[in-house]
ROLUMMAR-77220 format. One record per residue (C-alpha): residue number from 1; residue in three letters; chain; x, y, z. Coordinates in Angstrom, 3 decimals, always signed. Layout:
<nodes>
   nr  rest  kette      east     north        up
  NUM   ala      A         X         Y         Z
...
</nodes>
This chain:
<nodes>
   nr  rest  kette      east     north        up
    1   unk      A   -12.520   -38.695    +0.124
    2   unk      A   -10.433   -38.777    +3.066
    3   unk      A    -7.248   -37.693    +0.807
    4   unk      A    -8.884   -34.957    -0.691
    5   unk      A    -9.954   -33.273    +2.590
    6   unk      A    -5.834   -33.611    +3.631
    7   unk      A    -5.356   -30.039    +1.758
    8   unk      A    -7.762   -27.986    +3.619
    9   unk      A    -7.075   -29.557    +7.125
   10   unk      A    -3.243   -28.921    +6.922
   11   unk      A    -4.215   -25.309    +6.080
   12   unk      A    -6.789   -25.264    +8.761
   13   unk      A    -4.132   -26.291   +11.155
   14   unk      A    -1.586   -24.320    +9.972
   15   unk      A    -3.928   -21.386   +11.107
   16   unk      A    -4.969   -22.904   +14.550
   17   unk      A    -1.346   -23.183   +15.097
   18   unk      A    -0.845   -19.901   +14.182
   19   unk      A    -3.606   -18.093   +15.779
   20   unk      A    -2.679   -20.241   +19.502
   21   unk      A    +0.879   -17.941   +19.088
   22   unk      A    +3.450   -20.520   +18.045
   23   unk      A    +6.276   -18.909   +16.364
   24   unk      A    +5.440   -18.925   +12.634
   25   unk      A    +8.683   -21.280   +11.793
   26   unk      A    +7.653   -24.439   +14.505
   27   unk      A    +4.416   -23.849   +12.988
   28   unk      A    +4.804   -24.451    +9.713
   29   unk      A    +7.277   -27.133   +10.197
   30   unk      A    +4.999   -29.251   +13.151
   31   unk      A    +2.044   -28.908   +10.683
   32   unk      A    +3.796   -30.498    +7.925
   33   unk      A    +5.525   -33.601   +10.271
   34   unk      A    +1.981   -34.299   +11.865
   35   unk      A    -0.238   -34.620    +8.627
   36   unk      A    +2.868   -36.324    +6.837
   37   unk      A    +2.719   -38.875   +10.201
   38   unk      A    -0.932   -38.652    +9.538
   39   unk      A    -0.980   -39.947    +5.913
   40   unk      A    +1.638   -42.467    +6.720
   41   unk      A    -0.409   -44.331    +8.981
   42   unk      A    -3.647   -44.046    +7.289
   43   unk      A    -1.949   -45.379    +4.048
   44   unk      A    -2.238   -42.234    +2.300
   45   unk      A    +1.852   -41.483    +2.112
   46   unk      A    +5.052   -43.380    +1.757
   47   unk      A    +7.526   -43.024    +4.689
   48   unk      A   +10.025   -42.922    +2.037
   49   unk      A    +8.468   -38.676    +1.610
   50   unk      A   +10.793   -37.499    +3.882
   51   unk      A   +13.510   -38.561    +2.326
   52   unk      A   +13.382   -35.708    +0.101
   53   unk      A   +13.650   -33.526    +3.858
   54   unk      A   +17.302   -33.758    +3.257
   55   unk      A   +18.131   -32.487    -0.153
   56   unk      A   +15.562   -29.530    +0.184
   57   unk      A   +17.320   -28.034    +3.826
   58   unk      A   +20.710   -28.552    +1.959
   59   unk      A   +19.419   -26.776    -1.610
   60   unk      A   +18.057   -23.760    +0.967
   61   unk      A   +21.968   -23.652    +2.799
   62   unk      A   +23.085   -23.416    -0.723
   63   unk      A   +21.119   -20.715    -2.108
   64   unk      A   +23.437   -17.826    -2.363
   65   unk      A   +20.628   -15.186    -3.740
   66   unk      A   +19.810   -15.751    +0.073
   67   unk      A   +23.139   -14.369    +1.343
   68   unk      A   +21.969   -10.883    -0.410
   69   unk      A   +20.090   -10.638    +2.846
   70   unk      A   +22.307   -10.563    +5.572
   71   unk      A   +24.693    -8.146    +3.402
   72   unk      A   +21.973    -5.408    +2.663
   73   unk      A   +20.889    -5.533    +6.573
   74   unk      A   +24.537    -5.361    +7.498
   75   unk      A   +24.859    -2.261    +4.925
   76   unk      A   +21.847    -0.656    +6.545
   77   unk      A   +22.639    -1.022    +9.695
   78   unk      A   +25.943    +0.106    +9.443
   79   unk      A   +24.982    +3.145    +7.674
   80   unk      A   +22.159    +4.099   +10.325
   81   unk      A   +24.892    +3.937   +13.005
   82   unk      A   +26.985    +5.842   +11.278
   83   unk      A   +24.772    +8.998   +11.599
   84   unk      A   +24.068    +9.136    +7.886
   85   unk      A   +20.150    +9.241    +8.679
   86   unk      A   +20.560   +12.319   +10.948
   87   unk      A   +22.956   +14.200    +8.914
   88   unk      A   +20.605   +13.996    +5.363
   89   unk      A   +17.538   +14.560    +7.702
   90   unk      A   +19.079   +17.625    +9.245
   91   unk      A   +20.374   +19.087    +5.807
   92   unk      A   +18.045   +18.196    +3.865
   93   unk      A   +15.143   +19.888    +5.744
   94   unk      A   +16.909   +22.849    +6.188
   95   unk      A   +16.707   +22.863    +2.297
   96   unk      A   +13.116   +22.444    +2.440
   97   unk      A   +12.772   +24.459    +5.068
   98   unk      A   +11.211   +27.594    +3.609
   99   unk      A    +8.422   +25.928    +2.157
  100   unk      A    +5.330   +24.851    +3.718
  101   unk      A    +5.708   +21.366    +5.000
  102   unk      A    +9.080   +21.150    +3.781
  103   unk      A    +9.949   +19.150    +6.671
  104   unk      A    +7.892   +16.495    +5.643
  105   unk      A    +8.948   +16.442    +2.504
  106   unk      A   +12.743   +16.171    +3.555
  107   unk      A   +11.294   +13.023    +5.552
  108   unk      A   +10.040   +11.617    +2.391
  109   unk      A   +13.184   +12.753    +0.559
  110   unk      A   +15.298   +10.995    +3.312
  111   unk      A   +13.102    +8.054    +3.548
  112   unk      A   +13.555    +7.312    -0.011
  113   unk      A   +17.312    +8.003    -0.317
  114   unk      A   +17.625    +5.276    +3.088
  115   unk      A   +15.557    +2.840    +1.196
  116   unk      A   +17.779    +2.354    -1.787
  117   unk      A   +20.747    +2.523    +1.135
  118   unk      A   +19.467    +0.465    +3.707
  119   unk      A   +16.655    -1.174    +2.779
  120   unk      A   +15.714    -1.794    +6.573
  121   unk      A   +12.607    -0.503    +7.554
  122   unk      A   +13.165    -0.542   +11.420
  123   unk      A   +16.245    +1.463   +10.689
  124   unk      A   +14.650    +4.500    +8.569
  125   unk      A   +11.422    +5.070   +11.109
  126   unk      A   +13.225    +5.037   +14.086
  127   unk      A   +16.091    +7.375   +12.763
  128   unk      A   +13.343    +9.448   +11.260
  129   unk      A   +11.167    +9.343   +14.282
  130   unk      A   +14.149   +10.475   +16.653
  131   unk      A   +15.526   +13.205   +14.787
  132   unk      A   +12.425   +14.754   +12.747
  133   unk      A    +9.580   +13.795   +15.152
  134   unk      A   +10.626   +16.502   +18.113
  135   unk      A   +10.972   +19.318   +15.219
  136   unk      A    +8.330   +18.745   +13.371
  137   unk      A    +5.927   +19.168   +16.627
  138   unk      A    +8.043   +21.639   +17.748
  139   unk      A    +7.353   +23.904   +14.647
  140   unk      A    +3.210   +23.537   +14.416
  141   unk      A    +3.093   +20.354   +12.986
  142   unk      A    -0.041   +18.532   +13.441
  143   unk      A    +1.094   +14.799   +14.814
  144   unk      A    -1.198   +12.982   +12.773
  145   unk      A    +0.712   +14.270    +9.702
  146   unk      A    +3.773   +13.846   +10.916
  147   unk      A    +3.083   +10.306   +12.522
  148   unk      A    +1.883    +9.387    +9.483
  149   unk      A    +5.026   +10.938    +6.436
  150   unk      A    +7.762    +9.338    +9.253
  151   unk      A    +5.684    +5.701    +8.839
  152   unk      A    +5.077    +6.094    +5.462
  153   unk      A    +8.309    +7.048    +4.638
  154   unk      A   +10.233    +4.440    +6.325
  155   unk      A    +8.032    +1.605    +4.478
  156   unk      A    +9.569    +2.440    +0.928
  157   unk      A   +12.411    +0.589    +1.938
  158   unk      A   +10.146    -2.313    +1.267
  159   unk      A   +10.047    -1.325    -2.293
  160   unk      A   +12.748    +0.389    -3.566
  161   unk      A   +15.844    -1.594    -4.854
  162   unk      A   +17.764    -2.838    -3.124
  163   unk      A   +14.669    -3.892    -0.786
  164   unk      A   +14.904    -7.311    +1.198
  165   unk      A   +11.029    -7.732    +0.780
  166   unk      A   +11.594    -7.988    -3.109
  167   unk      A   +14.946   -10.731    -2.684
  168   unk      A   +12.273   -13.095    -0.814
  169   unk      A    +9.730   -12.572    -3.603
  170   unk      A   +12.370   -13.302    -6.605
  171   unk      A   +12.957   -16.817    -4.477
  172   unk      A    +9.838   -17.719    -3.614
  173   unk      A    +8.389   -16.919    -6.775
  174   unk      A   +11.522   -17.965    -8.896
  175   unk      A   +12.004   -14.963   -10.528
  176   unk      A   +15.177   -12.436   -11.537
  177   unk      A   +16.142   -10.365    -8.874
  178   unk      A   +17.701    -7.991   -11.145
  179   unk      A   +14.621    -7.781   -13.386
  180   unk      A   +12.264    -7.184   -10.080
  181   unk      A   +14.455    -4.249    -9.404
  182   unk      A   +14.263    -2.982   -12.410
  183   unk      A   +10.398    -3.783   -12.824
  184   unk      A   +10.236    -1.851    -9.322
  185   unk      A   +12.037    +1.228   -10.142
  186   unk      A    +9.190    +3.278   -11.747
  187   unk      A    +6.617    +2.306    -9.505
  188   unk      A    +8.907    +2.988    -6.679
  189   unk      A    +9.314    +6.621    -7.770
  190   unk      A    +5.975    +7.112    -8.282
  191   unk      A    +4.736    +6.079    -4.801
  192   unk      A    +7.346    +8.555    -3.369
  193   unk      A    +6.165   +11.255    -5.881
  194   unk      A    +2.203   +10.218    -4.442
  195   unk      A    +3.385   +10.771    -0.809
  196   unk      A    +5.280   +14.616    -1.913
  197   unk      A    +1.710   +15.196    -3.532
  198   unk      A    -0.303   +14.569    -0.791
  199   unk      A    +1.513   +16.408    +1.284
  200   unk      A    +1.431   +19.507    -0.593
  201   unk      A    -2.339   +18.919    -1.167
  202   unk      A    -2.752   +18.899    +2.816
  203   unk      A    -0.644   +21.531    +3.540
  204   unk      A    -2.346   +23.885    +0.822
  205   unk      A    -5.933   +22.880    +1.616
  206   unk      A    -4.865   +23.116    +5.853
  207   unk      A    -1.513   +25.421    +6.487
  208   unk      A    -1.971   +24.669    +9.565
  209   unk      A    -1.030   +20.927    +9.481
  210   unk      A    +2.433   +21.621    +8.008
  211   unk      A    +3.887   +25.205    +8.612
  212   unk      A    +7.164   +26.268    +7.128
  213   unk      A   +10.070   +26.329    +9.328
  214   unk      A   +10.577   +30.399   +11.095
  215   unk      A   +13.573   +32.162    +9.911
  216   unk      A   +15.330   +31.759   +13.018
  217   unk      A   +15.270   +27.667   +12.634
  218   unk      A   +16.846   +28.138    +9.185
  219   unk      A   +20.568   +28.079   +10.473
  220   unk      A   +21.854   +27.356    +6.658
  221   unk      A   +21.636   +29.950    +3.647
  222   unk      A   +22.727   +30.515    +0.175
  223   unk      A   +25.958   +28.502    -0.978
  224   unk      A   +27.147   +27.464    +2.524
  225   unk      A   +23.743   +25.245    +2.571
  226   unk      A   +24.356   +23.969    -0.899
  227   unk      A   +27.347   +22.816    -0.493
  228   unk      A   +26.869   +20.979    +2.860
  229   unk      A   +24.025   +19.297    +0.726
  230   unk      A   +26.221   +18.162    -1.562
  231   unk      A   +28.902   +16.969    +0.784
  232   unk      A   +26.325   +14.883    +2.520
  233   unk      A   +24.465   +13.687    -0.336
  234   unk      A   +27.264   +12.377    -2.853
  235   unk      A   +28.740    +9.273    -0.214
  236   unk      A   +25.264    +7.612    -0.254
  237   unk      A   +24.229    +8.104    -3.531
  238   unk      A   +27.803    +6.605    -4.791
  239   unk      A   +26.930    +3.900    -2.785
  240   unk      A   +23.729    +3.219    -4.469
  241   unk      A   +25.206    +3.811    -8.334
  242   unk      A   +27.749    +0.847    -6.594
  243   unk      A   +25.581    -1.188    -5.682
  244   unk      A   +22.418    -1.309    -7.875
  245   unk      A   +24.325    -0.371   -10.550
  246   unk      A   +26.268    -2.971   -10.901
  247   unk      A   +23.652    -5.218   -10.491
  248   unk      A   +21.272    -3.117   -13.309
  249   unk      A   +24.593    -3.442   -15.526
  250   unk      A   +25.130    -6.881   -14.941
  251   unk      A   +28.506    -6.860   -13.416
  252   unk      A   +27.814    -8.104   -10.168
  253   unk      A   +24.810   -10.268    -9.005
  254   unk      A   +22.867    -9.324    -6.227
  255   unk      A   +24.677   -11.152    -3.845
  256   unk      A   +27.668    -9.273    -4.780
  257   unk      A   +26.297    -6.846    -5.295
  258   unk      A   +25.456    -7.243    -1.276
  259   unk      A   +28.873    -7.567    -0.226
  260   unk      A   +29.667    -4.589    -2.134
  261   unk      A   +27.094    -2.377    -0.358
  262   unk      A   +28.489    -4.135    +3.286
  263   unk      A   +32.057    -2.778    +2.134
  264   unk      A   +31.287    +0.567    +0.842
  265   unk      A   +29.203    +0.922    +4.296
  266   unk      A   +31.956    +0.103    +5.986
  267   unk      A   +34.262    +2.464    +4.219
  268   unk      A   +31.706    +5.224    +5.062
  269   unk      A   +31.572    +4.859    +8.328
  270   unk      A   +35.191    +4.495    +8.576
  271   unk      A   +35.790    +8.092    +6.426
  272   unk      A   +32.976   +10.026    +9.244
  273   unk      A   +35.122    +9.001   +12.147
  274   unk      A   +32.088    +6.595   +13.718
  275   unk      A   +33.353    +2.860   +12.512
  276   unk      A   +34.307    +0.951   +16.069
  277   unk      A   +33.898    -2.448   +17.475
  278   unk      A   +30.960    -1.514   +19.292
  279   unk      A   +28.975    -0.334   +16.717
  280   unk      A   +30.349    -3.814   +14.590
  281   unk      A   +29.044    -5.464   +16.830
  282   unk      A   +25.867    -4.732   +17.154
  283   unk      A   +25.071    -4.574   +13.544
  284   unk      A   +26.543    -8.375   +12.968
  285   unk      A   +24.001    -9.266   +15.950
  286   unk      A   +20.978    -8.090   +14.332
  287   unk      A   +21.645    -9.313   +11.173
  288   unk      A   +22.884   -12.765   +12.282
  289   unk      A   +19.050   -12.599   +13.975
  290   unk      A   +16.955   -11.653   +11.080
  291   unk      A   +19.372   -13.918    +8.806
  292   unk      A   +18.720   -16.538   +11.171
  293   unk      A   +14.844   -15.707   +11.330
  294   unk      A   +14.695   -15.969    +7.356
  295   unk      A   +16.192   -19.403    +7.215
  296   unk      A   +14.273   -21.007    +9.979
  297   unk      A   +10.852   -19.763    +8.282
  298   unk      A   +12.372   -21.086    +4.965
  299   unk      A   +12.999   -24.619    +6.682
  300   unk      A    +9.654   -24.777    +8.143
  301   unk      A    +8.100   -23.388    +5.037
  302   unk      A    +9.923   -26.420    +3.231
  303   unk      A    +8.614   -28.935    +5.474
  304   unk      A    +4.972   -27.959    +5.041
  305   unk      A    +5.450   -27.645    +1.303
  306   unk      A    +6.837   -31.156    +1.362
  307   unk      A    +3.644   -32.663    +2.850
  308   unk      A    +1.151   -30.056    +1.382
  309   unk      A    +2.081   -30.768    -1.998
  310   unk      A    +1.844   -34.605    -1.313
  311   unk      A    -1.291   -34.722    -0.588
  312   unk      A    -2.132   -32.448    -3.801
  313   unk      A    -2.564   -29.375    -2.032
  314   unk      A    -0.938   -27.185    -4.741
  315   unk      A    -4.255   -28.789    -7.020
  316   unk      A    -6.606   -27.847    -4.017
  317   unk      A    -5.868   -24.231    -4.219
  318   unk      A    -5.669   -23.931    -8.350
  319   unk      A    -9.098   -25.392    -8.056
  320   unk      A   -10.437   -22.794    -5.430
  321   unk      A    -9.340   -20.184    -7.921
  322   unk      A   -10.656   -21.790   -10.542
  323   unk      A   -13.873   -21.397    -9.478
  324   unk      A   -13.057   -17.208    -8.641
  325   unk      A   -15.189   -15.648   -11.680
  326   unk      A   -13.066   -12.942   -13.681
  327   unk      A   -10.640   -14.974   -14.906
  328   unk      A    -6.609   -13.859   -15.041
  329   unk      A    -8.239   -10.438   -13.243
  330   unk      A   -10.514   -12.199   -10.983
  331   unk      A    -7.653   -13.962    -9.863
  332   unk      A    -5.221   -10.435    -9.462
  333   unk      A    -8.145    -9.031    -7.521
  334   unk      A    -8.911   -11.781    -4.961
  335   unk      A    -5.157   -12.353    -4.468
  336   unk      A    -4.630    -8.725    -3.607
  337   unk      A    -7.138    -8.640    -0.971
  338   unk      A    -6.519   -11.812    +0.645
  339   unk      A    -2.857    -9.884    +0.966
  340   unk      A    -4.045    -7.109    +1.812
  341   unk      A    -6.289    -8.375    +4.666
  342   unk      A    -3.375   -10.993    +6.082
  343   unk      A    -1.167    -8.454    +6.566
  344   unk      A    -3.482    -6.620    +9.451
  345   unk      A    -2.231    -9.361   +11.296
  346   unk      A    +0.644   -11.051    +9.926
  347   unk      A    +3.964    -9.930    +8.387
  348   unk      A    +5.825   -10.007    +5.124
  349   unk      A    +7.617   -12.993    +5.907
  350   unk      A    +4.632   -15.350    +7.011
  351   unk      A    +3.161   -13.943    +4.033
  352   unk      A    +6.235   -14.609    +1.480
  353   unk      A    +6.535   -18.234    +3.134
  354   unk      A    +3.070   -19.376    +3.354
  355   unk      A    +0.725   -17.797    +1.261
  356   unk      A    +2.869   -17.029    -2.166
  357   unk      A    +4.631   -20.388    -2.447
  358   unk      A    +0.733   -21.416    -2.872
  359   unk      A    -0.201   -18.368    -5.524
  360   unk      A    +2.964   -18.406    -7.699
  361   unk      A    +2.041   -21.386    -9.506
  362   unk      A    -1.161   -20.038   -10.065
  363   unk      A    -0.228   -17.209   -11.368
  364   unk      A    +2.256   -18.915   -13.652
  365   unk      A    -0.615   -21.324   -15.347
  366   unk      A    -2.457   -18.082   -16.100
  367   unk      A    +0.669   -16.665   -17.565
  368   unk      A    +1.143   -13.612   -15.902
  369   unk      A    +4.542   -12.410   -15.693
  370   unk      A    +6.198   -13.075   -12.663
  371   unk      A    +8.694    -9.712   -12.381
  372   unk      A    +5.107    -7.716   -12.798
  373   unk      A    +3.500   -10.092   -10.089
  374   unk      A    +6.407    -9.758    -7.547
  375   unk      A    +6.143    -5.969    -7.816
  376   unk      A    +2.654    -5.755    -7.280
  377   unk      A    +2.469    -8.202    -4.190
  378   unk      A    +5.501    -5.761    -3.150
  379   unk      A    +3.630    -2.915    -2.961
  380   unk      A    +0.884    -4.671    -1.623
  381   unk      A    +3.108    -5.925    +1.203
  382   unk      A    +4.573    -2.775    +2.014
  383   unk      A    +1.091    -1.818    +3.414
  384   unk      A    +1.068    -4.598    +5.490
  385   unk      A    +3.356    -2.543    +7.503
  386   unk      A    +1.398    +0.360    +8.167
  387   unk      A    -2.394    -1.317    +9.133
  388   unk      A    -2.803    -1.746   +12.895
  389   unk      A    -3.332    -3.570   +14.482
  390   unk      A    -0.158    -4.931   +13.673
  391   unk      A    +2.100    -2.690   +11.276
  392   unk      A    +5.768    -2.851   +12.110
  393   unk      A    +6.050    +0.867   +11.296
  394   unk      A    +3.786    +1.940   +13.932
  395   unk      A    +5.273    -0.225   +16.577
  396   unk      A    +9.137    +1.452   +15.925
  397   unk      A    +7.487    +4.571   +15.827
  398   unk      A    +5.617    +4.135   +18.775
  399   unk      A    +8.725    +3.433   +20.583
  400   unk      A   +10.499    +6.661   +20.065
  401   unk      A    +7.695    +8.764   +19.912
  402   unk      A    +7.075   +11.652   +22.591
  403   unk      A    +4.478   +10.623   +24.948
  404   unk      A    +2.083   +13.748   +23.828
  405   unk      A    +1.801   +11.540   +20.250
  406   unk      A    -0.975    +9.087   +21.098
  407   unk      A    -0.881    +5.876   +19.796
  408   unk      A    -4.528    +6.983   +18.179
  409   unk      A    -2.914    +9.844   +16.489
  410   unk      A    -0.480    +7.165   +15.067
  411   unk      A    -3.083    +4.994   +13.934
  412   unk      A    -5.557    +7.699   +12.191
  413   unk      A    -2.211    +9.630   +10.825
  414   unk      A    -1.362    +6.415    +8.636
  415   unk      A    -5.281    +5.909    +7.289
  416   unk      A    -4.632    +8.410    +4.361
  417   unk      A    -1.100    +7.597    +3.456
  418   unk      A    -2.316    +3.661    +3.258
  419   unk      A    -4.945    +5.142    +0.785
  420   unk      A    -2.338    +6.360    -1.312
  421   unk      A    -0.247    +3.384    -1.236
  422   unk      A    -3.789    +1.567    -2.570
  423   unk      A    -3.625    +4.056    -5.174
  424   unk      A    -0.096    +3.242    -6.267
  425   unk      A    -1.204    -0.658    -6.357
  426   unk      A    -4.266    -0.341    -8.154
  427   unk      A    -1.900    +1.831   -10.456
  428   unk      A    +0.437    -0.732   -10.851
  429   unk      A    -2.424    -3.198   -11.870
  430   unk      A    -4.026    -1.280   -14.405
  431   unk      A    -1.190    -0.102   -16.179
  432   unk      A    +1.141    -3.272   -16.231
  433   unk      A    +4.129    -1.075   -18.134
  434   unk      A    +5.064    +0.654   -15.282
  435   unk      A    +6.588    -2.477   -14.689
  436   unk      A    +7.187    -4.458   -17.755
  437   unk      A    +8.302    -1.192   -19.908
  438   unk      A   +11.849    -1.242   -17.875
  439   unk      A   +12.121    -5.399   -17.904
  440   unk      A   +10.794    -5.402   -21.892
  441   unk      A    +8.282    -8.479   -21.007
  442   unk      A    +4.269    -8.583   -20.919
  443   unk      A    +2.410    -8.435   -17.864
  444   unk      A    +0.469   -11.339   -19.302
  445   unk      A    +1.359   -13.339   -21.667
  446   unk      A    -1.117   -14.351   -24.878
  447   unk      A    -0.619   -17.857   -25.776
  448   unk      A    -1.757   -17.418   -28.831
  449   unk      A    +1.017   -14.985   -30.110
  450   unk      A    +4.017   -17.598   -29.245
  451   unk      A    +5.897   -18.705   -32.916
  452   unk      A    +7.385   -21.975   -32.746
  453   unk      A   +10.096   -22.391   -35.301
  454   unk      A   +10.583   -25.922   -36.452
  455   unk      A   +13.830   -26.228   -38.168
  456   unk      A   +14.182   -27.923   -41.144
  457   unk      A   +14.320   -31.699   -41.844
  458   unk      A   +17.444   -33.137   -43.246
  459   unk      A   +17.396   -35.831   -45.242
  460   unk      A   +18.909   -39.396   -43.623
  461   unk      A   +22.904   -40.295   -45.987
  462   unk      A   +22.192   -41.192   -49.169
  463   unk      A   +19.104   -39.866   -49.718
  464   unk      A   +18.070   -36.624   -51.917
  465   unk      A   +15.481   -34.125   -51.155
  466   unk      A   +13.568   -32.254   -53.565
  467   unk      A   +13.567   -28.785   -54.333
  468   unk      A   +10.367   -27.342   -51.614
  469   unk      A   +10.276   -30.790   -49.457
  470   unk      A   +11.924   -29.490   -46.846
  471   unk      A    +9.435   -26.656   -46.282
  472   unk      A    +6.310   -29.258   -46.581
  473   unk      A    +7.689   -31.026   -44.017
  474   unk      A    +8.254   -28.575   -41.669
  475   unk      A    +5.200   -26.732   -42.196
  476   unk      A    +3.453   -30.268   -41.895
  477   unk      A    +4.866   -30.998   -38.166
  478   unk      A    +3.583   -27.306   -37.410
  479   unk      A    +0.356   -27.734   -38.314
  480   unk      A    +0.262   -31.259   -36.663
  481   unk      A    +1.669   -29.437   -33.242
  482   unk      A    -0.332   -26.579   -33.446
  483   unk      A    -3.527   -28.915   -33.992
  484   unk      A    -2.292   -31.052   -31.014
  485   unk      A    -1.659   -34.365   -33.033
</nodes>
């Protein structure tokens, strides 16, 4: 009795610890030392558990699919430095500028085109914040809306390739990177298609919202403007055919794929004039923090997971969704809003680390494809940045905002956008090709479709076979297999 209840107290303490402030990694890895302690003296555990402590730090120091993220936060922050953010932001909504709310649709625009370049979410809403913020207000703009596109915006880069947030998911939940780009692509697009439309719906239904930019702020006409678009445009959308397409075409893996990215940022930043030591150094210190943030969570998660899954915890929580009526969708639901609820208060990271190593096997009994499950907890995630009380996104906004933008305009500016992320996830869930249709697999897999091929038995030296034995004896160990003898 007393080894059964070992599950839901490390859990419980995992959350006490959590909820007193500790930082997430001590937390996780304190939890799992004190209830392995625990079970040792209570006879429970062998001492000889945490021998395995060893051989699990060293397999996470060897994981190169890990080194992806320090080179994609390296590219992005090289390229925001560079100015890249505030020259596409600048051009791009002077191309939009004749249309109502064609500023925020430039955001959008920008936001996406930083997301497959960056990937850093800090990067995008502050850049976006800085430069489009003051004009957008400036022009009529009502700061709700505009709060609301410049967080929104900056969140795809949780989504679209070459996103950080889906690298974590492919190694917690032991799945192909490349594939989860791939299986991301279409939903990606969509989402950023969802935020255009919303837009346009707002600014038709209130003009007042999102006015288009006066003549007189419209500095850049006719071919001049097209061409600056162009020049301005083509360096970082070469960069992303270099890097995700070599990882789409399987010539680099993501990890080179990384370092490819990290040297073609460099070289752009080099070619505008803006690549100096300073600016070097500052973007190897922030990512030798979040690099180093990553692999302290991933040591503490692997301490906990040690002593969790010693004391059958990974059995504990199949049972608890065992008993979750609705089956495989049942399960897709309640896992969506437990996700969707943690991350009010706790980030993508916690949630990668704690909650999905937990899930994934879950998901796996029930056969549900992994690329399509990483996706959709993706999406889910990314919305984990924009609900207060807690959302990154309205932090860095809040940071470089104007003082006249309230932090309540903020918050009530993000409420509709989050509905239309919801909209893009319960998309994603009901119509499983979106994903699946670029990676070729099922979103769930039917047992009872799977062919097993027995090959046929040859007969031992010496001996003959007759004509049709071979096929009675392979269709015989079929049947027996299929019957379970």
């Amino acid at each position: 009795m007393a080894f059964e209840l070992m599950a839901p107290l490390m859990f419980a303490g995992l959350a006490i610890f959590l909820l007193l402030g500790y930082p997430v990694a001590f937390a996780l890895a304190a939890n799992g030392l004190l209830f392995a302690f625990i079970g040792f003296e209570l006879g429970m555990l062998q001492p000889e558990l945490l021998q395995a402590l060893p051989q699990r730090l060293f397999g996470i120091m060897q994981n190169q699919l890990l080194l992806a993220i320090p080179f994609f936060t390296f590219m992005g922050l090289v390229l925001e430095r560079s100015g890249m953010a505030e020259d596409l932001l600048d051009t791009i909504g002077q191309l939009f500028g004749p249309v109502r709310g064609g500023v925020a649709y430039a955001v959008i625009f920008v936001g996406a085109l930083l997301a497959a370049t960056t990937g850093v979410i800090a990067a995008s809403v502050i850049a976006m914040g800085l430069i489009s913020l003051p004009v957008m207000l400036r022009y009529g703009y009502s700061r709700r809306l505009a709060s609301g596109v410049i967080c929104a915006s900056g969140t795809l880069a949780q989504i679209i390739p070459p996103s950080i947030v889906l690298i974590v998911l492919a190694d917690v939940l032991g799945a192909s990177v490349g594939d989860i780009y791939l299986g991301a692509t279409v939903p990606s697009l969509a989402l950023v298609g969802m935020l255009m439309l919303y837009v346009a719906i707002a600014s038709f239904l209130k003009p007042g919202v999102a006015p288009a930019l006066p003549p007189g702020a419209r500095t850049l006409r006719g071919w001049p403007l097209y061409r600056h678009v162009l020049l301005v445009m083509v360096p970082p959308l070469a960069l992303i055919f270099l890097v995700l397409g070599s990882i789409f075409m399987g010539i680099a893996t993501p990890t080179e794929g990384g370092a490819l990215g990290a040297v073609g940022s460099l070289a752009l930043a080099w070619a505008k004039g803006r690549l100096n030591m300073k600016m070097l150094r500052e973007a190897l210190d922030s990512t030798t923090r979040l690099a180093s943030f990553v692999m302290f969570i991933l040591i503490g998660s692997t301490v906990f997971a040690l002593t969790f899954r010693a004391v059958d915890g990974d059995l504990w929580v199949e049972r608890l969704f065992s008993l979750v009526p609705g089956g495989v969708w049942g399960f897709i639901i309640v896992v969506n809003l437990l996700i969707f609820v943690l991350g009010f208060f706790i980030d993508f990271f916690e949630i990668a680390f704690i909650l999905l190593p937990l899930l994934g096997p879950v998901a796996a009994k029930l056969g549900l494809d992994m690329v399509w499950f990483a996706v959709m907890v993706g999406i889910n995630l990314q919305a984990s940045f924009l609900t207060p009380p807690f959302g990154f996104a309205l932090f860095y906004l809040r940071s470089v905002a104007p003082k006249e933008v309230k932090t309540l305009d903020i918050y009530r500016g993000i409420v509709p956008f989050v509905c239309v992320q919801l909209v893009a996830l319960a998309l994603v869930i009901a119509f499983p090709q979106l994903v699946t249709g670029m990676t070729g697999k099922g979103a769930v897999k039917d047992a009872t479709s799977i062919e097993i091929q027995i090959p046929p038995v040859e007969s031992a030296p010496g001996e003959e076979t007759k004509p049709g034995e071979e096929d009675k004896a392979s269709a015989d160990i079929e049947r027996a297999f299929r019957e379970g003898k």
